[in-house]
OpenMM code with the backbone's topology and positions (N, CA, C; nanometers):
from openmm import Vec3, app, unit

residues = "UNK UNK UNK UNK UNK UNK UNK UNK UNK UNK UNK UNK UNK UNK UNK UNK UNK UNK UNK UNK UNK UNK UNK UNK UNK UNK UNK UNK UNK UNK UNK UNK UNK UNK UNK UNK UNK UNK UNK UNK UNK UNK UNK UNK UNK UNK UNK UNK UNK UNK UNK UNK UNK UNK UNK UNK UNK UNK".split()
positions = [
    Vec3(-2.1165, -0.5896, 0.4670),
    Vec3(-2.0298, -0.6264, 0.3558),
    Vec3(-1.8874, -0.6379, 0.4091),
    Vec3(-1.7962, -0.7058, 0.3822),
    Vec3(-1.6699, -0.7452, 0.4102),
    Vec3(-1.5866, -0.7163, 0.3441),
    Vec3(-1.4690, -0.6889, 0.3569),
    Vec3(-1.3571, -0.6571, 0.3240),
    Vec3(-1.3292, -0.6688, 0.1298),
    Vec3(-1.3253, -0.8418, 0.1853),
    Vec3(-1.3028, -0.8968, 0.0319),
    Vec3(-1.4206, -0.8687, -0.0353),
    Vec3(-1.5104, -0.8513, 0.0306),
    Vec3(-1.6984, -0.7682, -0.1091),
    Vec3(-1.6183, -0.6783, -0.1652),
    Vec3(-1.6200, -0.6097, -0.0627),
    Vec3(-1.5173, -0.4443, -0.0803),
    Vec3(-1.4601, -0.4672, -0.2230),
    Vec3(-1.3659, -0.5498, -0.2169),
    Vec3(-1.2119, -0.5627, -0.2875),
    Vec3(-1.2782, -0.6340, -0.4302),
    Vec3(-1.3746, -0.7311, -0.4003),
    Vec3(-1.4086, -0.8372, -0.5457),
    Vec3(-1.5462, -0.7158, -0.5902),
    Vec3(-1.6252, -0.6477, -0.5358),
    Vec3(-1.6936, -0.5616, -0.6450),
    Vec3(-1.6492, -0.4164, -0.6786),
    Vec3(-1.5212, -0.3849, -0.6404),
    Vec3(-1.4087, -0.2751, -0.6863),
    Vec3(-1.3587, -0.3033, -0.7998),
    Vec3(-1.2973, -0.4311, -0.7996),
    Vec3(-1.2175, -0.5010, -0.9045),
    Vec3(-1.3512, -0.5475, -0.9997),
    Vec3(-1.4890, -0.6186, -1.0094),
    Vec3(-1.5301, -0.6075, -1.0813),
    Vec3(-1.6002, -0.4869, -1.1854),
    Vec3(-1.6029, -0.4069, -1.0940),
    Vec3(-1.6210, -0.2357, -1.1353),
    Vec3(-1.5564, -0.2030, -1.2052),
    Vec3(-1.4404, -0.2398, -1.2110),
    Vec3(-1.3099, -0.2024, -1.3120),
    Vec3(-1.3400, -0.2746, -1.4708),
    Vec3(-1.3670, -0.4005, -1.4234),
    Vec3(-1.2961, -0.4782, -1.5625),
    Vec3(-1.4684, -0.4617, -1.6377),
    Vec3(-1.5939, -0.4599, -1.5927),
    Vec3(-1.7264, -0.4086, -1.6751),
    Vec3(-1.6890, -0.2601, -1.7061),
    Vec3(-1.6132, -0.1814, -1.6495),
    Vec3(-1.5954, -0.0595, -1.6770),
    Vec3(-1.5334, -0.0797, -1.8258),
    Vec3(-1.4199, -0.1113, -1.8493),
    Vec3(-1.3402, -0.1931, -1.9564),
    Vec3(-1.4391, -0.2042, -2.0471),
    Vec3(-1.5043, -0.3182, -2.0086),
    Vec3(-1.5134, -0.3951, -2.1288),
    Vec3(-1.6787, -0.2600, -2.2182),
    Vec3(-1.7395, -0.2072, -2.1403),
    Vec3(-1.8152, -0.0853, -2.1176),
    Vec3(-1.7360, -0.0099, -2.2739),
    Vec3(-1.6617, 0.0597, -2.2006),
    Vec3(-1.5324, 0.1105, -2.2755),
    Vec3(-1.5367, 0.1054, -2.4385),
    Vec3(-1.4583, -0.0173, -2.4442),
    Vec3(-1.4520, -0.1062, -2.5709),
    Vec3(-1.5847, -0.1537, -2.6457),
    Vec3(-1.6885, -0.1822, -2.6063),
    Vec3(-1.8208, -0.1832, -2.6875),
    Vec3(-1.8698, -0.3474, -2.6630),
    Vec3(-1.7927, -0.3891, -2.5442),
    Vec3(-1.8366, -0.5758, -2.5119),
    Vec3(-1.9347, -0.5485, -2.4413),
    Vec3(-1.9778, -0.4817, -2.3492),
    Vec3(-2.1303, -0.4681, -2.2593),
    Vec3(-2.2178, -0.3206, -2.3104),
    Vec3(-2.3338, -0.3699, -2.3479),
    Vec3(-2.4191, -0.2716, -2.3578),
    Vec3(-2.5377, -0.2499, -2.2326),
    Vec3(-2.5894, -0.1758, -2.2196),
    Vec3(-2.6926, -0.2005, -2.0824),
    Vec3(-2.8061, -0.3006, -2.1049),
    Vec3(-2.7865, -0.3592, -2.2109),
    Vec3(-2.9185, -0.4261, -2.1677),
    Vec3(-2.8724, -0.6182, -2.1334),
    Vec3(-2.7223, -0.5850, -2.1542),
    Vec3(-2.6442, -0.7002, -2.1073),
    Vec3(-2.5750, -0.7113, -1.9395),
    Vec3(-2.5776, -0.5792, -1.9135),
    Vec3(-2.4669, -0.5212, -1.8266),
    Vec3(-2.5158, -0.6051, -1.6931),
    Vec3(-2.6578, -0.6650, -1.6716),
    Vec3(-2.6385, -0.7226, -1.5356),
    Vec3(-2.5889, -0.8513, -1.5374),
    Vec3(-2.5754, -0.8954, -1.6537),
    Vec3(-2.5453, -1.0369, -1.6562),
    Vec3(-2.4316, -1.0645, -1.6403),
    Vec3(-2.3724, -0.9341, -1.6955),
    Vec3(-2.1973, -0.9691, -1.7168),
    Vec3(-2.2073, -0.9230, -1.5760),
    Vec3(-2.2123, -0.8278, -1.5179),
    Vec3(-2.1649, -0.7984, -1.3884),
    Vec3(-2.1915, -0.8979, -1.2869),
    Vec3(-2.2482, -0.9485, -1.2594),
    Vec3(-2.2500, -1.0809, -1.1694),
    Vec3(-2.1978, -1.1869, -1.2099),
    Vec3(-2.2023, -1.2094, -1.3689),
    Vec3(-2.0785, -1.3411, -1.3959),
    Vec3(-1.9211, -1.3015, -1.3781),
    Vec3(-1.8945, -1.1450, -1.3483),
    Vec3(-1.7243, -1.0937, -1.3031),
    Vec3(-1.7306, -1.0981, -1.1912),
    Vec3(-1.8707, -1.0832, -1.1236),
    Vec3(-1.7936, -1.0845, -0.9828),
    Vec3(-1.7999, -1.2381, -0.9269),
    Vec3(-1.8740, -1.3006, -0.9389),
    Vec3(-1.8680, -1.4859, -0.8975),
    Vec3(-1.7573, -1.4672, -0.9538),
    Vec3(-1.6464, -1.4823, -1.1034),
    Vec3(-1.6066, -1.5567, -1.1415),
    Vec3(-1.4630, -1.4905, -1.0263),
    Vec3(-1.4469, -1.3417, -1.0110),
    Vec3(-1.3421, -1.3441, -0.9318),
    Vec3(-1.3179, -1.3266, -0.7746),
    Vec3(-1.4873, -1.3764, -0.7628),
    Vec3(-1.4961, -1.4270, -0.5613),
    Vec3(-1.4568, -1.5737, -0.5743),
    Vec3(-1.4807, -1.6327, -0.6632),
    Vec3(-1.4741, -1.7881, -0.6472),
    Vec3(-1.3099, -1.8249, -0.6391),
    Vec3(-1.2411, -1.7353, -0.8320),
    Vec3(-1.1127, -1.7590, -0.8212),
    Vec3(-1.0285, -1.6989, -0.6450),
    Vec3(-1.0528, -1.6134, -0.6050),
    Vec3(-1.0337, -1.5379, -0.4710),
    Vec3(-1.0515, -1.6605, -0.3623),
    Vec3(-1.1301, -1.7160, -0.3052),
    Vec3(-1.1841, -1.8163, -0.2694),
    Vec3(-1.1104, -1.9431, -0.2765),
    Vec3(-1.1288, -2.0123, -0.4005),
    Vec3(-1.0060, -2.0983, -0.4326),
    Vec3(-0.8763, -2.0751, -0.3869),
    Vec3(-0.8323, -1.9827, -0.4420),
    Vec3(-0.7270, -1.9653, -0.4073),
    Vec3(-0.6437, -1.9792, -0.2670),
    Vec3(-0.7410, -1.9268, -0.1181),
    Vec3(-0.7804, -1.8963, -0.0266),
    Vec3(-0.7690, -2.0540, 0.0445),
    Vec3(-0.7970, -2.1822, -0.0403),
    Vec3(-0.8367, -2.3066, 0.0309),
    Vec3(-0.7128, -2.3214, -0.0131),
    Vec3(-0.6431, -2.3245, -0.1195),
    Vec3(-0.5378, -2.3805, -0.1774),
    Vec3(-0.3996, -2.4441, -0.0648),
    Vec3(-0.3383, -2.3302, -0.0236),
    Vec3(-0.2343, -2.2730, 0.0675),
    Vec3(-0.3022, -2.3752, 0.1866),
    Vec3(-0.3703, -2.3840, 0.2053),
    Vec3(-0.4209, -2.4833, 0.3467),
    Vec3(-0.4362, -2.6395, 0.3370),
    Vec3(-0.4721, -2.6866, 0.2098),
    Vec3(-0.4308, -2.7582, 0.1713),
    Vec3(-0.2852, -2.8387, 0.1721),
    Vec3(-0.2173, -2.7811, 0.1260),
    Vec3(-0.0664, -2.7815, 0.0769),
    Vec3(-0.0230, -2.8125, 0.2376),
    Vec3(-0.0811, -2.7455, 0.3620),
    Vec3(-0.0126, -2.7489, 0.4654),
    Vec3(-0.0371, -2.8921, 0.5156),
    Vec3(-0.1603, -2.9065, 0.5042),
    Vec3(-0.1914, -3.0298, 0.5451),
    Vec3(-0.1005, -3.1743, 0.5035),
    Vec3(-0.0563, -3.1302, 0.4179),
    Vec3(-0.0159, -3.2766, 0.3177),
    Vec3(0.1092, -3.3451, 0.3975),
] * unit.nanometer
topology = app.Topology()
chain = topology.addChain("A")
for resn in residues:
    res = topology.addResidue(resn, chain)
    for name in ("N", "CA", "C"):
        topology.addAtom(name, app.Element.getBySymbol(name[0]), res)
């Protein structure tokens, strides 16, 4: 596992923790949401990541 795994299923740990919390995930939802938080903030992570290299190129 790598660094950024590390960092994007920490940070998704957090925000299912949250929403856990508040009454938005129950367990019989909880794997679904947890893999749609963590794609959604490896991808934004990711993106982001190509962006800046881009820009250099131009």
């Amino acid at each position: 596992m790598t660094k950024l795994d590390e960092q994007v299923l920490k940070i998704s740990k957090e925000i299912v923790t949250k929403f856990i919390e508040v009454g938005r995930v129950s367990p019989t939802t909880f794997d679904e949401v947890f893999k749609g938080v963590y794609r959604s903030i490896k991808e934004a992570i990711l993106d982001y990541e190509v962006e800046p290299e881009e820009q250099d190129e131009a």
